[in-house]
HTML snippet that shows the backbone in 3Dmol.js (N, CA, C, O; Angstrom):
<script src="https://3Dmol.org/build/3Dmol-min.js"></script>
<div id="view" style="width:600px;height:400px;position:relative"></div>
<script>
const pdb = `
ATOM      1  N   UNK A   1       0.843  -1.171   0.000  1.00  0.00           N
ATOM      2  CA  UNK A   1       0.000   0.000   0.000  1.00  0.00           C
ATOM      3  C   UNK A   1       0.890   1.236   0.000  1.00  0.00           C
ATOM      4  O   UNK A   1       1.867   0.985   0.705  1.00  0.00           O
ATOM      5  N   UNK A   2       0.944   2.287  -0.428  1.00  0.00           N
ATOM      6  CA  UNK A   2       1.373   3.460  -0.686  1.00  0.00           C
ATOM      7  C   UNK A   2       1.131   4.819   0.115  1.00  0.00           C
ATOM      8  O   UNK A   2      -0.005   4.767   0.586  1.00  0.00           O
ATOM      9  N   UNK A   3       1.649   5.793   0.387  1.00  0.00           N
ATOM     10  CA  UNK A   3       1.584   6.546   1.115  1.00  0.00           C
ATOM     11  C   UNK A   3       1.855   7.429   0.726  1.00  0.00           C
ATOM     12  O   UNK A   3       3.025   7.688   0.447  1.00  0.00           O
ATOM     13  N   UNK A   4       0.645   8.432   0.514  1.00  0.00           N
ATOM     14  CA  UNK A   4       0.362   9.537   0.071  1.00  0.00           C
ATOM     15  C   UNK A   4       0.057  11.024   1.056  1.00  0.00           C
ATOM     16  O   UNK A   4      -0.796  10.957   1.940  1.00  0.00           O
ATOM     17  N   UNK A   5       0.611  11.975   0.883  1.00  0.00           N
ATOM     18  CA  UNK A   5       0.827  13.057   1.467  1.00  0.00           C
ATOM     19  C   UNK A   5      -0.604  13.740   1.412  1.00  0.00           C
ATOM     20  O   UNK A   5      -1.324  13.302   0.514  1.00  0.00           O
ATOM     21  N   UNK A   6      -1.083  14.620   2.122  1.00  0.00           N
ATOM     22  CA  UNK A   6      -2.285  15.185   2.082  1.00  0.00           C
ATOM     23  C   UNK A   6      -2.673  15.912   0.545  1.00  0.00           C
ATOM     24  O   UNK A   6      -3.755  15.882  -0.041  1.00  0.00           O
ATOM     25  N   UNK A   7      -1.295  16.613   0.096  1.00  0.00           N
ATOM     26  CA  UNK A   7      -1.384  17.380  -1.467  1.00  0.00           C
ATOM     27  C   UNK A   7      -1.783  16.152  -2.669  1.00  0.00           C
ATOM     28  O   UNK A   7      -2.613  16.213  -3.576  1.00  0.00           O
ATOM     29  N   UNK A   8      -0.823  15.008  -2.274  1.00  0.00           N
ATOM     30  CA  UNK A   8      -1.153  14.088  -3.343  1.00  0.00           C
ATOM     31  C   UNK A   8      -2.756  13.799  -3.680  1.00  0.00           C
ATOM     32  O   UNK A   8      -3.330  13.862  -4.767  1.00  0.00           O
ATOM     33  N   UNK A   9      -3.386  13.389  -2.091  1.00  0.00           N
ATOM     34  CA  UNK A   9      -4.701  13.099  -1.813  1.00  0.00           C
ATOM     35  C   UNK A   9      -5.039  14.128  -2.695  1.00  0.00           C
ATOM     36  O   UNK A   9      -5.373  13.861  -3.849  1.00  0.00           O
ATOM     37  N   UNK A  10      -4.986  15.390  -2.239  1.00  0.00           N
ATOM     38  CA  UNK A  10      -6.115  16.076  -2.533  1.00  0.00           C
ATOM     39  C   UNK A  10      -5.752  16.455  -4.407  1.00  0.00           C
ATOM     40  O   UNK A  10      -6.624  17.007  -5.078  1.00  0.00           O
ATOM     41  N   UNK A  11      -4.979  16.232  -4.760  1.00  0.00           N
ATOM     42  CA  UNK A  11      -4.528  15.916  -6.137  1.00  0.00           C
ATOM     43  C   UNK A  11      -5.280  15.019  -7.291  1.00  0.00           C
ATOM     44  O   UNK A  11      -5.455  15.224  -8.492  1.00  0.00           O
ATOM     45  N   UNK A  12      -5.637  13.976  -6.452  1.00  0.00           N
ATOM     46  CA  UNK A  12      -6.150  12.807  -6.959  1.00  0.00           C
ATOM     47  C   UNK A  12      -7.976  12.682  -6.577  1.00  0.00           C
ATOM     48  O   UNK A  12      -8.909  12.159  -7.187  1.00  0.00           O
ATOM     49  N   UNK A  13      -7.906  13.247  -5.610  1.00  0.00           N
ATOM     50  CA  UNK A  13      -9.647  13.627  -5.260  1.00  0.00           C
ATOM     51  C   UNK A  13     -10.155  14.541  -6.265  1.00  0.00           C
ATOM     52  O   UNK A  13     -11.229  14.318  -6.824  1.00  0.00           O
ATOM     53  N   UNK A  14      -9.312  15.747  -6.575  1.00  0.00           N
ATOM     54  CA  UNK A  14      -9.281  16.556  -8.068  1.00  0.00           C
ATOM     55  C   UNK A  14      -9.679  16.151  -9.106  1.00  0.00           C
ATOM     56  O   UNK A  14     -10.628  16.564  -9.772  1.00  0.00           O
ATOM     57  N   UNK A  15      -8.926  15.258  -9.321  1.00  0.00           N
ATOM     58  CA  UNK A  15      -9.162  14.480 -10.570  1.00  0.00           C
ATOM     59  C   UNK A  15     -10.464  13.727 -11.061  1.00  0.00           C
ATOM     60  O   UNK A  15     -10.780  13.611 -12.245  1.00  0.00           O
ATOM     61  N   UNK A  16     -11.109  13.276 -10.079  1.00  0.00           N
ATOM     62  CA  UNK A  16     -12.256  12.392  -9.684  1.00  0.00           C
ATOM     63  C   UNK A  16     -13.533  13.573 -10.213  1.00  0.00           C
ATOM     64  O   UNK A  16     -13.751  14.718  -9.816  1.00  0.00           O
ATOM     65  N   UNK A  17     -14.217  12.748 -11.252  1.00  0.00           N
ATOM     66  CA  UNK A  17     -15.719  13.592 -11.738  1.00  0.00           C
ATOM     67  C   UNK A  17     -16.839  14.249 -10.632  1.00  0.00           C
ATOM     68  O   UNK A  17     -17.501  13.471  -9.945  1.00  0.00           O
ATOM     69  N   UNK A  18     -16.969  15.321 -10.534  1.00  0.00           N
ATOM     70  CA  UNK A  18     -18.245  15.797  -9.531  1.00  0.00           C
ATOM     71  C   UNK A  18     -18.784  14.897  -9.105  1.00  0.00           C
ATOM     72  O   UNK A  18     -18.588  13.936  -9.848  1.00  0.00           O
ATOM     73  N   UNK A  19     -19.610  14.559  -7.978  1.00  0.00           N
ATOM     74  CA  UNK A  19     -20.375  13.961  -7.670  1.00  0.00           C
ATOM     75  C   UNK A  19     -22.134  13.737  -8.800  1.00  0.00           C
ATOM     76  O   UNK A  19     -22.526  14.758  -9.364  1.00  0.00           O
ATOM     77  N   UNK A  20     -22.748  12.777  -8.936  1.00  0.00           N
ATOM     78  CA  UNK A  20     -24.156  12.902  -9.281  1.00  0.00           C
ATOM     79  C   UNK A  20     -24.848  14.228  -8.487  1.00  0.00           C
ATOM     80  O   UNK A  20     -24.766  14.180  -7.260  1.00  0.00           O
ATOM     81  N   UNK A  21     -25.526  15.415  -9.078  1.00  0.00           N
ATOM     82  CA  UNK A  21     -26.487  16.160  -8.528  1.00  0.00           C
ATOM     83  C   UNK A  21     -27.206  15.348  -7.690  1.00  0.00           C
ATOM     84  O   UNK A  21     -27.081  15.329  -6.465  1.00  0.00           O
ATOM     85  N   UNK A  22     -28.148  14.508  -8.503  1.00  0.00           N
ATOM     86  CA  UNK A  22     -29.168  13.714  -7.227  1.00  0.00           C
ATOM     87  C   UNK A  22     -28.484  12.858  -5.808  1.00  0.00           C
ATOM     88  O   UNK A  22     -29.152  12.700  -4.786  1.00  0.00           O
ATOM     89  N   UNK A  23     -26.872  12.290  -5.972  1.00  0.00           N
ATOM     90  CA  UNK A  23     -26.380  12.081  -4.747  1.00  0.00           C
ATOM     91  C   UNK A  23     -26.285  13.144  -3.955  1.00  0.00           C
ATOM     92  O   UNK A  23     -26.547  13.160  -2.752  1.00  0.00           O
ATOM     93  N   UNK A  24     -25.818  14.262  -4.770  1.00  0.00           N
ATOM     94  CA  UNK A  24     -25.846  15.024  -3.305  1.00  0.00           C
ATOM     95  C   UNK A  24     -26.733  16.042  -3.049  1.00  0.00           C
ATOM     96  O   UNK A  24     -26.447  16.866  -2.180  1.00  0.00           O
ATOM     97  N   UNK A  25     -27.871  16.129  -3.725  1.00  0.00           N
ATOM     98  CA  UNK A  25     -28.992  15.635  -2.793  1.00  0.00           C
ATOM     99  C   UNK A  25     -29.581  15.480  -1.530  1.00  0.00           C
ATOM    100  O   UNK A  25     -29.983  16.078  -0.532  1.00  0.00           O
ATOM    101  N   UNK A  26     -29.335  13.627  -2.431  1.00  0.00           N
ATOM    102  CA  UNK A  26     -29.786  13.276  -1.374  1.00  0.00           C
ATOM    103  C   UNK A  26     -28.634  13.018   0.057  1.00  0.00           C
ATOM    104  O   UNK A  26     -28.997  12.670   1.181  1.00  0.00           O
ATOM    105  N   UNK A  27     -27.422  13.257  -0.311  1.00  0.00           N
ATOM    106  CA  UNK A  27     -27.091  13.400   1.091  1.00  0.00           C
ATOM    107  C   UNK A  27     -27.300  14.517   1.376  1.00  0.00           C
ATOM    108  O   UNK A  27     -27.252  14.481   2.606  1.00  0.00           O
ATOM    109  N   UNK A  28     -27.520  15.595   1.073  1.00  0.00           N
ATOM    110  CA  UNK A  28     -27.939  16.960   2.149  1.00  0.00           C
ATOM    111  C   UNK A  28     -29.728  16.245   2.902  1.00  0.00           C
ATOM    112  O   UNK A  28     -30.114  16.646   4.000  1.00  0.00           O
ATOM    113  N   UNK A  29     -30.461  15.334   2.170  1.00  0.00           N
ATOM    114  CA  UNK A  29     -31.644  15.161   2.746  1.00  0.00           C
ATOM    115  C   UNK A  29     -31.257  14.538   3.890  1.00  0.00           C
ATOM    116  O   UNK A  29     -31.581  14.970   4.996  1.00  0.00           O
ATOM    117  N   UNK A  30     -30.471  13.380   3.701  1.00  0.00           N
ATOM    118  CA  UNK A  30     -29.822  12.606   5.465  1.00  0.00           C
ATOM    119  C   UNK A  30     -30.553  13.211   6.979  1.00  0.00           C
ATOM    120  O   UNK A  30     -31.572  12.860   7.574  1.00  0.00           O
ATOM    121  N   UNK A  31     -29.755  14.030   7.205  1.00  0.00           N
ATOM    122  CA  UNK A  31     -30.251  14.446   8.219  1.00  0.00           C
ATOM    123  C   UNK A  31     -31.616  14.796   8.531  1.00  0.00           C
ATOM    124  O   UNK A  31     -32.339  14.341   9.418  1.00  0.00           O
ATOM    125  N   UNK A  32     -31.848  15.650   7.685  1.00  0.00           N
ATOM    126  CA  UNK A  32     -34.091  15.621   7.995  1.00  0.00           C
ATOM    127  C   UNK A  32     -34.696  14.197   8.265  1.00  0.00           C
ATOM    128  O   UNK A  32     -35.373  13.717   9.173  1.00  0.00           O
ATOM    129  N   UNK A  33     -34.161  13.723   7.083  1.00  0.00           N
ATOM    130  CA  UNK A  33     -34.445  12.173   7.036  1.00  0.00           C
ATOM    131  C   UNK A  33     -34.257  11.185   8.360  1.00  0.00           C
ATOM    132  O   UNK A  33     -35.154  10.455   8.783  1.00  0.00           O
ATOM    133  N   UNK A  34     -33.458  11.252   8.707  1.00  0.00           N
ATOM    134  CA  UNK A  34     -32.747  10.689  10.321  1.00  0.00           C
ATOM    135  C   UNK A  34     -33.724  11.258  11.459  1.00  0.00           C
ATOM    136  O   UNK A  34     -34.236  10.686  12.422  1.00  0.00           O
ATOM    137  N   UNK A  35     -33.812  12.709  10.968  1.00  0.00           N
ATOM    138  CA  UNK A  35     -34.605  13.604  12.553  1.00  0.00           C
ATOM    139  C   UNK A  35     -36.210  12.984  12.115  1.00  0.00           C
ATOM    140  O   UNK A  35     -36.974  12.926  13.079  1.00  0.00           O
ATOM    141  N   UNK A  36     -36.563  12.702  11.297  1.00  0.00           N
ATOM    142  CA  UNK A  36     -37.811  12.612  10.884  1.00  0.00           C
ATOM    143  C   UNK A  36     -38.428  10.894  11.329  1.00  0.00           C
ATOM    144  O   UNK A  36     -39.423  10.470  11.916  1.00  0.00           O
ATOM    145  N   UNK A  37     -37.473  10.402  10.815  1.00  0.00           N
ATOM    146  CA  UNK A  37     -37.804   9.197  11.214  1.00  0.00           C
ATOM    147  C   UNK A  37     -37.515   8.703  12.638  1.00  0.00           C
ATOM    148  O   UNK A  37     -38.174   7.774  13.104  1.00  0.00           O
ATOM    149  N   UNK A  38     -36.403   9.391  13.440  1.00  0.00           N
ATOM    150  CA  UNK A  38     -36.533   9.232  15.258  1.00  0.00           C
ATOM    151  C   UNK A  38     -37.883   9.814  15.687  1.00  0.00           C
ATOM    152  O   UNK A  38     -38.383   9.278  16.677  1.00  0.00           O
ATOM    153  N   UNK A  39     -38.741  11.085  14.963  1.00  0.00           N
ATOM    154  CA  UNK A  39     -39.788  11.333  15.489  1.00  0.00           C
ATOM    155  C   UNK A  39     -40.909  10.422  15.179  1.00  0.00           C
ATOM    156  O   UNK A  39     -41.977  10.254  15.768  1.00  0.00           O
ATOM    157  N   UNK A  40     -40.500   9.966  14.292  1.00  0.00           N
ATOM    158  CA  UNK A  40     -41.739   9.000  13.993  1.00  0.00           C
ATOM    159  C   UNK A  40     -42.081   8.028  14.973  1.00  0.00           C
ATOM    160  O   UNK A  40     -43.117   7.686  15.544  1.00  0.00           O
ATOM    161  N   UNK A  41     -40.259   7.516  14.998  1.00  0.00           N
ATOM    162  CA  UNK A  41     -40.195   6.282  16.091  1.00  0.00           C
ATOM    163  C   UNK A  41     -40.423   6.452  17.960  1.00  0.00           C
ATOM    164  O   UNK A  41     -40.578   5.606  18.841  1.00  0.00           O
ATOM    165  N   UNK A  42     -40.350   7.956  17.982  1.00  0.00           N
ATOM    166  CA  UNK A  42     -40.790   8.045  19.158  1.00  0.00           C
ATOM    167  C   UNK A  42     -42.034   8.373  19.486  1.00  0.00           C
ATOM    168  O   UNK A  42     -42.319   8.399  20.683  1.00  0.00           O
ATOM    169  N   UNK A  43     -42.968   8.671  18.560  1.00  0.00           N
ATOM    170  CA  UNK A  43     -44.323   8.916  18.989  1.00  0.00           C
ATOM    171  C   UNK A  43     -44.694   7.041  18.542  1.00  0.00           C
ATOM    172  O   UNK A  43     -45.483   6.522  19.331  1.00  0.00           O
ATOM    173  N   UNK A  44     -44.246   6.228  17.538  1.00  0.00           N
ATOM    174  CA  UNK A  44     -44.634   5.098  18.012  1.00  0.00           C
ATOM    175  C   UNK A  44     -44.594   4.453  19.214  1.00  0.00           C
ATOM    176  O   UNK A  44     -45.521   3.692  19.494  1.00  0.00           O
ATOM    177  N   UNK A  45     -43.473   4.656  20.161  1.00  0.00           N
ATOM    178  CA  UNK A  45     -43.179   4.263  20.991  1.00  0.00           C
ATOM    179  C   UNK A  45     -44.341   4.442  22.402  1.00  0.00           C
ATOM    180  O   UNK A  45     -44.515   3.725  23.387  1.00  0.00           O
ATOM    181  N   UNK A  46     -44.936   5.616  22.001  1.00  0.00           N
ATOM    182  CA  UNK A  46     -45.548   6.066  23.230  1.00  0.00           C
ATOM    183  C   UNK A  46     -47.031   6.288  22.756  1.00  0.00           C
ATOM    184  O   UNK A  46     -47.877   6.834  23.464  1.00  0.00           O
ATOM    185  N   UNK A  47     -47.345   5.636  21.026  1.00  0.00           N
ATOM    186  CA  UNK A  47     -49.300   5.693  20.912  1.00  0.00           C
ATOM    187  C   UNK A  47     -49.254   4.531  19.945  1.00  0.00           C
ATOM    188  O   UNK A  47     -48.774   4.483  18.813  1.00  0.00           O
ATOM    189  N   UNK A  48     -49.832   3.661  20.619  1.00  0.00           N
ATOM    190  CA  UNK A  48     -49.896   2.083  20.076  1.00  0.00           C
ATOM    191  C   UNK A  48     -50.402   1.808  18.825  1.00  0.00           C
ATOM    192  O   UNK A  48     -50.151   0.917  18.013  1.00  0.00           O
ATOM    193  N   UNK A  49     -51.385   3.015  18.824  1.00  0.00           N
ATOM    194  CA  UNK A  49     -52.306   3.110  17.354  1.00  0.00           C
ATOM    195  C   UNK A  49     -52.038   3.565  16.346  1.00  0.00           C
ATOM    196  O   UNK A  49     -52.765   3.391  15.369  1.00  0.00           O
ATOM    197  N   UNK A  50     -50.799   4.355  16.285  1.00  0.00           N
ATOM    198  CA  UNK A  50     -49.780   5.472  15.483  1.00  0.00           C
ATOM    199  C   UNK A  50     -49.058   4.015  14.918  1.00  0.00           C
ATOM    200  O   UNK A  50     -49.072   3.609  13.756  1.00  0.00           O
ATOM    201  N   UNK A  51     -48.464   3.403  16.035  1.00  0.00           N
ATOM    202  CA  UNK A  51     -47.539   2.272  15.978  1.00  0.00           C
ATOM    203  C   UNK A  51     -47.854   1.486  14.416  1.00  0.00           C
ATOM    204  O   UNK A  51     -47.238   1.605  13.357  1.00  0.00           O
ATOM    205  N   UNK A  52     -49.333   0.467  14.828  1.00  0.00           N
ATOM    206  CA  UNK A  52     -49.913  -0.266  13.804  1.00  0.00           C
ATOM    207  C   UNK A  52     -49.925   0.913  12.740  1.00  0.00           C
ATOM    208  O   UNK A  52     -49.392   0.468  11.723  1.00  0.00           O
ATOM    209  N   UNK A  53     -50.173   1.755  12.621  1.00  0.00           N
ATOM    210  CA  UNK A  53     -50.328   2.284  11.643  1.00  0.00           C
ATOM    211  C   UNK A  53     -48.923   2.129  10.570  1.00  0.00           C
ATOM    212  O   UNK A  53     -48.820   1.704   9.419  1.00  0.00           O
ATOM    213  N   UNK A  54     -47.847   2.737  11.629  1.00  0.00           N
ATOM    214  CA  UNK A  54     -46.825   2.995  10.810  1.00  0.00           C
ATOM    215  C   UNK A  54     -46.370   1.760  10.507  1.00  0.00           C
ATOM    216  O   UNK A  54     -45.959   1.784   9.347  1.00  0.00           O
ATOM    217  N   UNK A  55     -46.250   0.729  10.978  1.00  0.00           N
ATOM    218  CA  UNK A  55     -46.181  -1.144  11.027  1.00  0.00           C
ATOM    219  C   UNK A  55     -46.909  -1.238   9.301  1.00  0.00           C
ATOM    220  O   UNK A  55     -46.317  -1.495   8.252  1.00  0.00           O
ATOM    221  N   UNK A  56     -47.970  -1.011   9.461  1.00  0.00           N
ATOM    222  CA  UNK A  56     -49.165  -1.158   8.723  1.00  0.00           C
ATOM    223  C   UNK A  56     -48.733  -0.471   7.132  1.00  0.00           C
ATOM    224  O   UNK A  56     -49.004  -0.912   6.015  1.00  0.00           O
ATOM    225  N   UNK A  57     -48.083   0.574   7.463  1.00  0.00           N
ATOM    226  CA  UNK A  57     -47.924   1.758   6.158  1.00  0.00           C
ATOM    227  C   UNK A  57     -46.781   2.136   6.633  1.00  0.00           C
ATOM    228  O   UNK A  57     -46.882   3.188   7.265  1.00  0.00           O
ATOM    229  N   UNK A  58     -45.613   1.659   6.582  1.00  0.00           N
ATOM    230  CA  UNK A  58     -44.521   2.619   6.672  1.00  0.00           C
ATOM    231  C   UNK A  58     -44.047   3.939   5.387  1.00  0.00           C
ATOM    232  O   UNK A  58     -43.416   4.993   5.476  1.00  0.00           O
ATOM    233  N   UNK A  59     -44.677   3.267   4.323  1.00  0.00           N
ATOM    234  CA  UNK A  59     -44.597   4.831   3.486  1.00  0.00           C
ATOM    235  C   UNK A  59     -45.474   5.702   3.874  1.00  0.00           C
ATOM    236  O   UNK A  59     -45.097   6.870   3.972  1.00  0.00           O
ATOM    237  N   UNK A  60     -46.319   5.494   4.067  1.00  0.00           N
ATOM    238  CA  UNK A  60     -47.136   6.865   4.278  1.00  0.00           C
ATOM    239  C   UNK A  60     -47.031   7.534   5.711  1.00  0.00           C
ATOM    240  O   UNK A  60     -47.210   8.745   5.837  1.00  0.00           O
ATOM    241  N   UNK A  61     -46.796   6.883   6.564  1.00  0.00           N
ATOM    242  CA  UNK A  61     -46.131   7.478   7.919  1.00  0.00           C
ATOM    243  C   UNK A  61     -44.604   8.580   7.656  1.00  0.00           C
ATOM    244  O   UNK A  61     -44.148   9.488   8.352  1.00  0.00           O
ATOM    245  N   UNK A  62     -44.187   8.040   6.459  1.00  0.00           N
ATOM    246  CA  UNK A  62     -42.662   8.801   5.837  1.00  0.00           C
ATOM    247  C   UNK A  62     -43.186  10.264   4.898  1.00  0.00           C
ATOM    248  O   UNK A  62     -42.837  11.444   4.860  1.00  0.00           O
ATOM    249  N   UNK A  63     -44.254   9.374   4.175  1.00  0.00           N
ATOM    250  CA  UNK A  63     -44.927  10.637   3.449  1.00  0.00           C
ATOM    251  C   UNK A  63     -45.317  12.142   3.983  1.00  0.00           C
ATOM    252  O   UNK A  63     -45.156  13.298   3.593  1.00  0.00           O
ATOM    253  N   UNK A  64     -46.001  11.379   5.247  1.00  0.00           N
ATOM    254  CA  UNK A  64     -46.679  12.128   6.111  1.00  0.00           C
ATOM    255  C   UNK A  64     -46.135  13.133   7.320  1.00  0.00           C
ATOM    256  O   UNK A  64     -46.711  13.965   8.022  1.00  0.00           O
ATOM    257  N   UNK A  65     -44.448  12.566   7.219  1.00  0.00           N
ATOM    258  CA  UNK A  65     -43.404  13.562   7.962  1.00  0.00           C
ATOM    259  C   UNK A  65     -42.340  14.033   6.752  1.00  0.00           C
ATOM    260  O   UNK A  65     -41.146  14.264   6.941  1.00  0.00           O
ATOM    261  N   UNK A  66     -42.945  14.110   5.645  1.00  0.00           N
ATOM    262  CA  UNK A  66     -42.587  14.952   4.577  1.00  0.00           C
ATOM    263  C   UNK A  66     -40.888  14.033   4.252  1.00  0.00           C
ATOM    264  O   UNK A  66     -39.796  14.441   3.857  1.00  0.00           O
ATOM    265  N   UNK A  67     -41.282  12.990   4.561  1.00  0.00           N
ATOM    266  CA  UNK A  67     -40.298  12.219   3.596  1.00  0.00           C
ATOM    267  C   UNK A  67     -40.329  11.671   2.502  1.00  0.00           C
ATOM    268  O   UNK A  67     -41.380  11.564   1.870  1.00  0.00           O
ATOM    269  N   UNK A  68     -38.926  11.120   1.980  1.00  0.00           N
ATOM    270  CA  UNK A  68     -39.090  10.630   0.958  1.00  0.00           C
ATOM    271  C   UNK A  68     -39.181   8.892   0.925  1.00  0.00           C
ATOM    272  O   UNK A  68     -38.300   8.038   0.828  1.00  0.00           O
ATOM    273  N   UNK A  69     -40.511   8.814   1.040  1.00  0.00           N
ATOM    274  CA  UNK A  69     -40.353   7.357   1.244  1.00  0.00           C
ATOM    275  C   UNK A  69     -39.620   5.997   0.605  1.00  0.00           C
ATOM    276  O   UNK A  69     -40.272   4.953   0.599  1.00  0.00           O
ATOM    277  N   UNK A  70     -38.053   6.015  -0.014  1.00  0.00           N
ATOM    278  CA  UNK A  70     -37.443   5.472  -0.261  1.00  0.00           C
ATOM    279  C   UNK A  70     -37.128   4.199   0.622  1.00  0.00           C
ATOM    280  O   UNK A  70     -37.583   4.084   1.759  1.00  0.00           O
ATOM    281  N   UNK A  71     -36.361   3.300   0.055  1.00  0.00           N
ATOM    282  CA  UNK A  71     -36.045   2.055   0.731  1.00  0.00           C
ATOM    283  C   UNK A  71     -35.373   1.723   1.634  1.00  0.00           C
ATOM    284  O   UNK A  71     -35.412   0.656   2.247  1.00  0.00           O
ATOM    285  N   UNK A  72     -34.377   3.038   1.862  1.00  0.00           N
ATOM    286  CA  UNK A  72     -33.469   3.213   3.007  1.00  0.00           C
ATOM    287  C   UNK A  72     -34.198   3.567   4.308  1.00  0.00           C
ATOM    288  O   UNK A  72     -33.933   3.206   5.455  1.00  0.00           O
ATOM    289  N   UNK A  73     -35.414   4.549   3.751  1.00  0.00           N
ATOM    290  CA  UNK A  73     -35.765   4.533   5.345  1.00  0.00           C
ATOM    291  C   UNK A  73     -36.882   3.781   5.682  1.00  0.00           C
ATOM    292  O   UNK A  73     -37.132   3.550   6.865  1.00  0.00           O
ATOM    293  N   UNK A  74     -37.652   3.331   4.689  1.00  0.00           N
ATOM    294  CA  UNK A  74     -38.351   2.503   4.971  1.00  0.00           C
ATOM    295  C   UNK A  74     -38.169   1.012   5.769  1.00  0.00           C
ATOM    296  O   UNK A  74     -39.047   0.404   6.382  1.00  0.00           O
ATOM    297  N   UNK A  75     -36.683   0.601   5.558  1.00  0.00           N
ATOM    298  CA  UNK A  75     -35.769  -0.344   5.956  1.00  0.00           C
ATOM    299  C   UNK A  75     -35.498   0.369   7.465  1.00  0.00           C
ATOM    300  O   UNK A  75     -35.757  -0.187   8.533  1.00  0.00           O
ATOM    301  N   UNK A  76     -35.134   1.218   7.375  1.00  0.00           N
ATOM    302  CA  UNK A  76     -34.868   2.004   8.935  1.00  0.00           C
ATOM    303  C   UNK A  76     -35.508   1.518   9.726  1.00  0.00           C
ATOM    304  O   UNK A  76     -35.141   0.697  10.567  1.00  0.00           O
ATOM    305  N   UNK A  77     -37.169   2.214   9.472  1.00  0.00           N
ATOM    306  CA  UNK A  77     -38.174   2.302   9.801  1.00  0.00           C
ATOM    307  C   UNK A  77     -38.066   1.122  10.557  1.00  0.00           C
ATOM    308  O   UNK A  77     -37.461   1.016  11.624  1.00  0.00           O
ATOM    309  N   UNK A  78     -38.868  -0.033   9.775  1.00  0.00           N
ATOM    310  CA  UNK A  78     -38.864  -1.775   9.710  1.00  0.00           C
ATOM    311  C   UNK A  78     -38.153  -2.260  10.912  1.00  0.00           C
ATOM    312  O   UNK A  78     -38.794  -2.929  11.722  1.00  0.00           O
ATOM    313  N   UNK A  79     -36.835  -1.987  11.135  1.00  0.00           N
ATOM    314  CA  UNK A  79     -35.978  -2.658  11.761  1.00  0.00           C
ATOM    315  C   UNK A  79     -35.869  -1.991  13.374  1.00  0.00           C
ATOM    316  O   UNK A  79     -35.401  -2.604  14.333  1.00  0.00           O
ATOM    317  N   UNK A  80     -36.271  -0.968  13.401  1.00  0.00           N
ATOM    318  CA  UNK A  80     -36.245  -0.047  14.758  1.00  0.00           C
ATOM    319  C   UNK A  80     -37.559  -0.820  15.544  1.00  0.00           C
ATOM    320  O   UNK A  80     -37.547  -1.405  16.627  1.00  0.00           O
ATOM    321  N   UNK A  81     -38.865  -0.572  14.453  1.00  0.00           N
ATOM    322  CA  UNK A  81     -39.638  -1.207  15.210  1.00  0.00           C
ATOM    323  C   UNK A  81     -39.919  -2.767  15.670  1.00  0.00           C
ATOM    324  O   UNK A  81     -40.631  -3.172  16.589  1.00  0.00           O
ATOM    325  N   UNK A  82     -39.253  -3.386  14.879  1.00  0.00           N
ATOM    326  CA  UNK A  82     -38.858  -4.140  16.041  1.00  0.00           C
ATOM    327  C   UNK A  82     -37.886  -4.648  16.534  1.00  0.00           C
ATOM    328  O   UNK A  82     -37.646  -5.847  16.391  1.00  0.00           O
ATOM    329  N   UNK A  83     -37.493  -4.225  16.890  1.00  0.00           N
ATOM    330  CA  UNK A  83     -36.639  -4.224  18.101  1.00  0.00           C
ATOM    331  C   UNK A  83     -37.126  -4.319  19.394  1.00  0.00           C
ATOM    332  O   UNK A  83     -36.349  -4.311  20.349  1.00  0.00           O
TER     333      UNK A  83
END
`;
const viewer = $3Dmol.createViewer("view");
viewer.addModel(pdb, "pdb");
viewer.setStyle({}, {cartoon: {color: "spectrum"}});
viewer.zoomTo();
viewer.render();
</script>
């Protein structure tokens, strides 16, 4: 393996094509996304009927806190609750 100086790095990161627009994006969405879905998961936690619901419909519980109901958080979602 080779060992490269911080200038080289940043030499070679240079070189490398922009990112996709829609990646970054969607990583600026991350974080809403993250805060959005702990709120979700904490009002499940504490109204049983919210719960089934979001169990029931996890997109539209995402929809409905102005997410984007993609597979990542829908997977989030999924796996928090049960726990």
């Amino acid at each position: 393996m080779s060992a490269y100086d911080e200038e080289r790095l940043g030499e070679l990161l240079s070189a490398l094509p922009p990112a996709p627009e829609s990646l970054v994006r969607a990583a600026k969405q991350l974080p809403l996304m993250r805060e959005q879905v702990d709120k979700i998961l904490e009002r499940a936690e504490t109204d049983e009927e919210y719960r089934r619901k979001v169990v029931a419909d996890p997109e539209a519980a995402l929809e409905e806190a102005d997410v984007v109901a993609h597979s990542d958080a829908i997977e989030i979602l999924r796996r928090k609750l049960d726990e």
